[in-house]
C-alpha positions as CSV (number, residue, x, y, z in Angstrom):
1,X,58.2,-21.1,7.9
2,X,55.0,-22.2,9.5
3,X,53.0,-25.1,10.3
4,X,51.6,-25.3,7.0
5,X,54.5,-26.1,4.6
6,X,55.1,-29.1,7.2
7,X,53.8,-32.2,5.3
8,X,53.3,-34.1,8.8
9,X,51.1,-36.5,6.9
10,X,54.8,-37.7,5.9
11,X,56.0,-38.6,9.4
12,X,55.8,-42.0,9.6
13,X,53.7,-42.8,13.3
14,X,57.2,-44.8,14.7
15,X,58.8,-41.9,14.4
16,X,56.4,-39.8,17.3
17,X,58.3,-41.1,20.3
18,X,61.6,-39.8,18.9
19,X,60.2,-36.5,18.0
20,X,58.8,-35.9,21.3
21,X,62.3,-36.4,23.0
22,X,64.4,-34.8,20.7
23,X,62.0,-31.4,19.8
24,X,63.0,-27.7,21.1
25,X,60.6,-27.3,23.9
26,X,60.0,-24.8,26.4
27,X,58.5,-25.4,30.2
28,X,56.0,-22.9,31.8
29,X,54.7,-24.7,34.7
30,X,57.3,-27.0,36.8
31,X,57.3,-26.1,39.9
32,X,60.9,-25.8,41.8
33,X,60.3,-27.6,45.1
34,X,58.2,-30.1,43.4
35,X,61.1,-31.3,41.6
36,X,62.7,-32.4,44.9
37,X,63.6,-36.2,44.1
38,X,63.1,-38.3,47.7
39,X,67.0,-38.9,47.1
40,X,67.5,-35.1,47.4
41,X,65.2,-34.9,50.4
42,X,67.3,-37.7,52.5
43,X,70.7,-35.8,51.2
44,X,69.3,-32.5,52.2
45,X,67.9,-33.6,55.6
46,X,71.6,-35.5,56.4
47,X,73.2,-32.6,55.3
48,X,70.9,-29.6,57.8
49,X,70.2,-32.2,60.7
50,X,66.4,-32.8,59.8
51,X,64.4,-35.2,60.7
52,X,62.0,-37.2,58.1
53,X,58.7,-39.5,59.3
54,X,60.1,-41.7,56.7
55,X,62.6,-44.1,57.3
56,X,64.4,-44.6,53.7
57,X,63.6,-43.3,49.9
58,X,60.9,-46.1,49.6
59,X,58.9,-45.4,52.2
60,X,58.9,-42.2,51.0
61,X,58.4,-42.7,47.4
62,X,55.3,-44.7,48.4
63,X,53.3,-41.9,50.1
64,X,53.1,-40.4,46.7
65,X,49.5,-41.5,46.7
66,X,47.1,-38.3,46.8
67,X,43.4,-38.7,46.2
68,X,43.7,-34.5,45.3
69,X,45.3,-31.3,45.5
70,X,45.7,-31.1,49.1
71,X,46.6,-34.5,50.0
72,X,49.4,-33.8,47.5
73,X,50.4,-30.3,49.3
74,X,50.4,-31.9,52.6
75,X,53.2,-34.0,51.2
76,X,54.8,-31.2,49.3
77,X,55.2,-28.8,52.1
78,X,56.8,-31.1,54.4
79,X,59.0,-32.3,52.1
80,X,60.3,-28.7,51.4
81,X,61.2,-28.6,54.9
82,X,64.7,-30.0,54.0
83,X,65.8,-26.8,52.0
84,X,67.5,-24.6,54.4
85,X,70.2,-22.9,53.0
86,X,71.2,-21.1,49.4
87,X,73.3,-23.6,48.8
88,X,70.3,-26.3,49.0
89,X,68.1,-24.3,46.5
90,X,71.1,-23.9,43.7
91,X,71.6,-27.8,44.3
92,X,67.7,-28.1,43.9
93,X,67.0,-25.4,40.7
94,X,70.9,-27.1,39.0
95,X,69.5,-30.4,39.2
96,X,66.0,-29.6,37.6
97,X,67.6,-27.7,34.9
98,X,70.0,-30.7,34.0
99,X,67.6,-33.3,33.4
100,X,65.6,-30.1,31.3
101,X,69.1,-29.6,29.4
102,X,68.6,-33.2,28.6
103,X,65.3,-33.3,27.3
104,X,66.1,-30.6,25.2
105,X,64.2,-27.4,27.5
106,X,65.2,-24.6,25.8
107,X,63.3,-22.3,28.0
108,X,61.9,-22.9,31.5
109,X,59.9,-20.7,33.4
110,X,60.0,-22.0,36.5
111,X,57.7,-21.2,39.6
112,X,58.6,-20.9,43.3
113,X,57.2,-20.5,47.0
114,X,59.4,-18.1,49.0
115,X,56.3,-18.3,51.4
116,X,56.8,-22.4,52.0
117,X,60.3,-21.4,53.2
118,X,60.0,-17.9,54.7
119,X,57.5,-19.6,57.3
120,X,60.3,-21.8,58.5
121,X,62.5,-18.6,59.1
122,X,64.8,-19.4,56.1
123,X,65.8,-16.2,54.4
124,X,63.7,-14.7,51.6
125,X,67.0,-14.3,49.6
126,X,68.0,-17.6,50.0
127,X,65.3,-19.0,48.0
128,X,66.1,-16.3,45.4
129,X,69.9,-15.6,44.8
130,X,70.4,-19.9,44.9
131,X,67.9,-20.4,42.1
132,X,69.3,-18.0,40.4
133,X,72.5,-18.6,40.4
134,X,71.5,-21.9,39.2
135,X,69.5,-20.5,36.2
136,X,73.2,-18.5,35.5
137,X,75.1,-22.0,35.6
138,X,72.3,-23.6,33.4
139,X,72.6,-20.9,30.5
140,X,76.4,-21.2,30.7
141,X,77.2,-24.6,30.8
142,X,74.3,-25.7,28.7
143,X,72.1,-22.8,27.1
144,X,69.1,-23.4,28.7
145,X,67.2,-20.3,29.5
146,X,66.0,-20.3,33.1
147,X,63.8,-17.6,34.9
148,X,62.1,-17.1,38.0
149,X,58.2,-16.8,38.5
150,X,57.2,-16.0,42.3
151,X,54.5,-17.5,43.1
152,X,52.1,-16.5,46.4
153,X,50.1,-19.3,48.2
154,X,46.5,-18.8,47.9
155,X,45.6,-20.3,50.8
156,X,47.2,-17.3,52.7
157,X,46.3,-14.0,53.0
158,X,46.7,-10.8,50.2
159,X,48.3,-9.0,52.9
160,X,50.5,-11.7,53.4
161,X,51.6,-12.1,49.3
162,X,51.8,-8.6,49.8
163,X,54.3,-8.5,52.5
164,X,56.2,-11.5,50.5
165,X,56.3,-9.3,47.3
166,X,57.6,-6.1,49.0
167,X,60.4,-8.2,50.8
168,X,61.7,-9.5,47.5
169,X,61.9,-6.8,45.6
170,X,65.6,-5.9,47.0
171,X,66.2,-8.6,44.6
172,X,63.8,-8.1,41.6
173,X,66.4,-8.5,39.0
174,X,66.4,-12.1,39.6
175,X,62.8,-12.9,38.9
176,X,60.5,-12.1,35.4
177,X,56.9,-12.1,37.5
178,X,54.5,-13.4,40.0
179,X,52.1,-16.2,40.1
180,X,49.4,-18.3,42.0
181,X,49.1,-21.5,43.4
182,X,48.5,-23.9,46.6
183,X,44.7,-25.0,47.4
184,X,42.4,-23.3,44.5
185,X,39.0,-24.8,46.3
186,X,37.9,-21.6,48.3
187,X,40.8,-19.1,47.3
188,X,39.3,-17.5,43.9
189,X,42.1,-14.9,41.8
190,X,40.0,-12.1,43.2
191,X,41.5,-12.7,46.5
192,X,44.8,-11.4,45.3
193,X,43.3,-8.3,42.7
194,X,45.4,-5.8,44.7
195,X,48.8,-7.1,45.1
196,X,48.9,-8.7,41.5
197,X,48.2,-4.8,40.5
198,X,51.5,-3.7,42.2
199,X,53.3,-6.6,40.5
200,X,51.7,-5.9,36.7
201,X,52.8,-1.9,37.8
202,X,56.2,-3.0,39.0
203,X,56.2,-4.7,35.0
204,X,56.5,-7.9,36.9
205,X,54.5,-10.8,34.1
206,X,51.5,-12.0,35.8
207,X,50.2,-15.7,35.6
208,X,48.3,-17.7,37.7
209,X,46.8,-21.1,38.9
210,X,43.0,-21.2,37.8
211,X,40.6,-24.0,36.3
212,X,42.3,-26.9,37.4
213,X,39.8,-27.6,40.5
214,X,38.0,-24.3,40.8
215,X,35.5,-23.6,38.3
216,X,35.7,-21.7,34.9
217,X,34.7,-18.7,36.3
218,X,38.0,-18.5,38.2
219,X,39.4,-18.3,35.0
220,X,37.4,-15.3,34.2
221,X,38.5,-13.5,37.4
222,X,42.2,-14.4,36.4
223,X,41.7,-12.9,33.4
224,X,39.8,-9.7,34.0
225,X,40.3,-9.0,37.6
226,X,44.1,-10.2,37.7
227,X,44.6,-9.5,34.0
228,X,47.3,-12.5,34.1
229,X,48.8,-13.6,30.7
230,X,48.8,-16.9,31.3
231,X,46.7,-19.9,32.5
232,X,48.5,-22.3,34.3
233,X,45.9,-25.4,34.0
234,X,42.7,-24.3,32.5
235,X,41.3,-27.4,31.9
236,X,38.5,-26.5,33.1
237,X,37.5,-24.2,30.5
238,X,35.7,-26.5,28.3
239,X,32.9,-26.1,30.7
240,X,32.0,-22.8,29.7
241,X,31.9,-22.8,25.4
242,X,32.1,-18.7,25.5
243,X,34.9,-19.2,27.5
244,X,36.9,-21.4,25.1
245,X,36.1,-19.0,22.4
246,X,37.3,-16.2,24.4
247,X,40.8,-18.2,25.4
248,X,40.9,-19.2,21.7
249,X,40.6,-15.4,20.3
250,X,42.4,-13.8,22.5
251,X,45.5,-16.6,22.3
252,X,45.6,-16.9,26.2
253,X,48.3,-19.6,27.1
254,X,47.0,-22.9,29.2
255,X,49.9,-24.6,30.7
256,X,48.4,-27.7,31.3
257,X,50.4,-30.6,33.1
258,X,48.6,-33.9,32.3
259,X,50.2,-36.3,34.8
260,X,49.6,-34.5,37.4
261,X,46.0,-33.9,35.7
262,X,45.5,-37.9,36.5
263,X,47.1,-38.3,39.7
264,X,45.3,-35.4,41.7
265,X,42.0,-36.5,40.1
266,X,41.2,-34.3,37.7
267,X,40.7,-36.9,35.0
268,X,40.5,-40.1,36.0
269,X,43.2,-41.6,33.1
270,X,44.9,-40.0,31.0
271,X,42.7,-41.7,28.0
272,X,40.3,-39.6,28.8
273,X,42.2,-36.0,29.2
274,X,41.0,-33.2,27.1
275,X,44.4,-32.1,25.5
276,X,42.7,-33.1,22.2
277,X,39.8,-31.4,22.5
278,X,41.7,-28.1,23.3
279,X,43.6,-28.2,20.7
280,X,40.8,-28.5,18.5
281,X,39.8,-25.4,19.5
282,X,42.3,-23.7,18.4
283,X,43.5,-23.1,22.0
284,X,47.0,-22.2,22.4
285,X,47.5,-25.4,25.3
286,X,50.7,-26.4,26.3
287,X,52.5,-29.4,27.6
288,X,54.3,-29.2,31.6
289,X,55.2,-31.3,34.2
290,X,54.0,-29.7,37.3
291,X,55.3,-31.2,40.0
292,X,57.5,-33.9,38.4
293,X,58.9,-35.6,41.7
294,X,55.8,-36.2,42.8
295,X,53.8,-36.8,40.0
296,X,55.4,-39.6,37.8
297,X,57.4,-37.6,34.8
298,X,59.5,-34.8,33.7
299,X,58.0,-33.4,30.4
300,X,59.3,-35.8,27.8
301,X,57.3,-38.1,30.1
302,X,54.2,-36.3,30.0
303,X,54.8,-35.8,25.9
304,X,55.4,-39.4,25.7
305,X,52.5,-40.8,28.4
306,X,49.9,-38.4,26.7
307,X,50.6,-38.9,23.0
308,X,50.4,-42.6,24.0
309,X,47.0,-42.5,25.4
310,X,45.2,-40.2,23.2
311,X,45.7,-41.5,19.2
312,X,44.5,-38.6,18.3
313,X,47.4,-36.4,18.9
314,X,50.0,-37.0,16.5
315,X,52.9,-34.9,14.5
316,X,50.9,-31.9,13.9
317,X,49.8,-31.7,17.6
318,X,52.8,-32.2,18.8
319,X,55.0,-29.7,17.0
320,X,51.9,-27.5,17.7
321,X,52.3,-27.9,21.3
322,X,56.1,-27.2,21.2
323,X,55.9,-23.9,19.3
324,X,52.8,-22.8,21.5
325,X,55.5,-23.2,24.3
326,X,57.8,-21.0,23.1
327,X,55.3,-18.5,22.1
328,X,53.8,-19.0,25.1
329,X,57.0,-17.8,27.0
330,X,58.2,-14.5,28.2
331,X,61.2,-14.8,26.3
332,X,63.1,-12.2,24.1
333,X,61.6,-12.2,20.2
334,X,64.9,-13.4,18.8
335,X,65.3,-16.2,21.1
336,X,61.9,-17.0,20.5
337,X,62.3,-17.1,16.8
338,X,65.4,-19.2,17.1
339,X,64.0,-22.0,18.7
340,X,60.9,-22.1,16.9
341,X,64.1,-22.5,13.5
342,X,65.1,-25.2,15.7
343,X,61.5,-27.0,16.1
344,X,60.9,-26.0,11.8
345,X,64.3,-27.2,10.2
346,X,63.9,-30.9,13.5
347,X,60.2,-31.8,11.6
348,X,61.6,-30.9,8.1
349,X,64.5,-33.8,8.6
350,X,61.8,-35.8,9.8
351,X,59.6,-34.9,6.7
352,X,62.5,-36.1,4.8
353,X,64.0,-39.0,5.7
């Protein structure tokens, strides 16, 4: 089955919201530490004797004001601080993928920063074996597919990603690849062409952070000098037409994150986001959270917050967007193929009724 023996000229509009919470979804782009909830940050600090600038949740909670990208890593970072131990980062990766579990994530991909940690002496294998062990617990208890995507800090040195690479390779098994994120302004891909060619030779997957503040061209270097699969962002693209073609022949994944799009600055509402117009390109865009914590919504949010704003989208965008996830992710054929059963057989019932 595909997208065009869907009647979703049948699916009434009151139904969308439902649809959005219910669908087969994967997520590409969360990342881990950004999913720390200020309730987990006191807990953690109680529990490791740490010390906050903040005196309760709500003080907290209302710093989450960030005029761009670095005014929200600032934040970010020393809100990691709390994570010490491998218990802390099973208790963080558990409780991200049980609120995915419950928005119906089949798949997440999700992103972390062994060099936000590392830097405060905490164990490289820390980080590692306690996410993974929650992506184990996850699959078990409630079949949601969790991998690992390392991601190096861009703002640092290549010799530095380097380093971090080689030290966590004693425990490859546990992750599917490496990325790129932190500041974007002044860091372009090229920065990193060397030690993202020992990760693609290694067979890590390669994605990375490019077009969300930095230019389209950073796109391009992603592409041909890091030779990433993926595009986390992208939005940026539509600033370069040859570009979009490109992205749009060649099927390149955008993992975009709209509400975190709005609240570092990159649009100015979400009414004015150009999900639609990338879709219309026949771009292969998909929807993520980001930073969720920090940014206002876990992705039924940003379904429900975007498909609000923009009438456009509707139920053809939307199941678009969901099977572009999965087909977007580095997961086995068959599992792919299931899910994408899953997503057919959910907007046949809805054709129906």
């Amino acid at each position: 089955m595909n997208s065009t023996t869907i009647d979703f000229d049948r699916i009434p509009c009151e139904r969308l919201p439902a649809l959005l919470r219910t669908m087969p979804k994967a997520e590409l782009h969360i990342h881990i530490e950004g999913s720390l909830e200020p309730e987990m940050i006191f807990a953690l600090a109680q529990r490791n004797h740490v010390a906050l600038v903040y005196p309760n949740v709500e003080a907290l909670r209302a710093a989450y004001a960030f005029s761009d990208l670095q005014s929200f890593l600032d934040i970010y970072y020393a809100g990691a601080g709390v994570l010490r131990t491998e218990q802390d980062f099973f208790d963080l990766g558990f409780a991200y993928l049980n609120r995915a579990a419950a928005e119906n994530v089949r798949c997440a991909e999700i992103f972390f920063d062994p060099q936000t940690h590392t830097a405060r002496g905490v164990p490289i294998q820390h980080v590692v074996l306690g996410l993974a062990h929650a992506c184990r617990r996850a699959h078990a208890e409630w079949d949601v597919h969790g991998s690992l995507i390392l991601c190096f800090l861009r703002h640092l040195s290549e010799d530095e990603a380097a380093a971090t690479l080689q030290a966590a390779l004693p425990w490859r098994e546990h992750f599917i690849g490496v990325g790129l994120d932190s500041s974007e302004r002044g860091h372009p891909p090229e920065k990193f062409a060397h030690v993202f060619a020992q990760a693609r030779a290694l067979g890590l997957h390669v994605v990375a952070h490019a077009g969300e503040e930095g230019p389209p061209a950073y796109i391009e270097s992603a592409l041909d000098v890091l030779k990433v699969e993926r595009i986390d962002h992208g939005v940026r693209c539509v600033e370069s037409p040859a570009l979009m073609q490109r992205l749009a022949g060649e099927r390149v994944p955008l993992t975009v994150c709209p509400l975190s799009n709005v609240k570092l600055r990159v649009f100015d509402a979400l009414s004015g986001h150009n999900l639609p117009t990338l879709l219309g390109a026949g771009l292969c865009a998909t929807i993520n959270s980001d930073d969720p914590a920090y940014f206002g919504g876990y992705l039924n949010q940003n379904f429900i917050e975007t498909f609000a704003a923009l009438p456009s989208l509707g139920p053809r965008e939307a199941y678009a967007l969901a099977r572009n996830s999965f087909e977007a992710s580095f997961a086995k054929p068959d599992d792919k193929a299931r899910w994408i059963g899953e997503l057919d057989a959910l907007f046949m019932r809805a054709v129906a009724s």
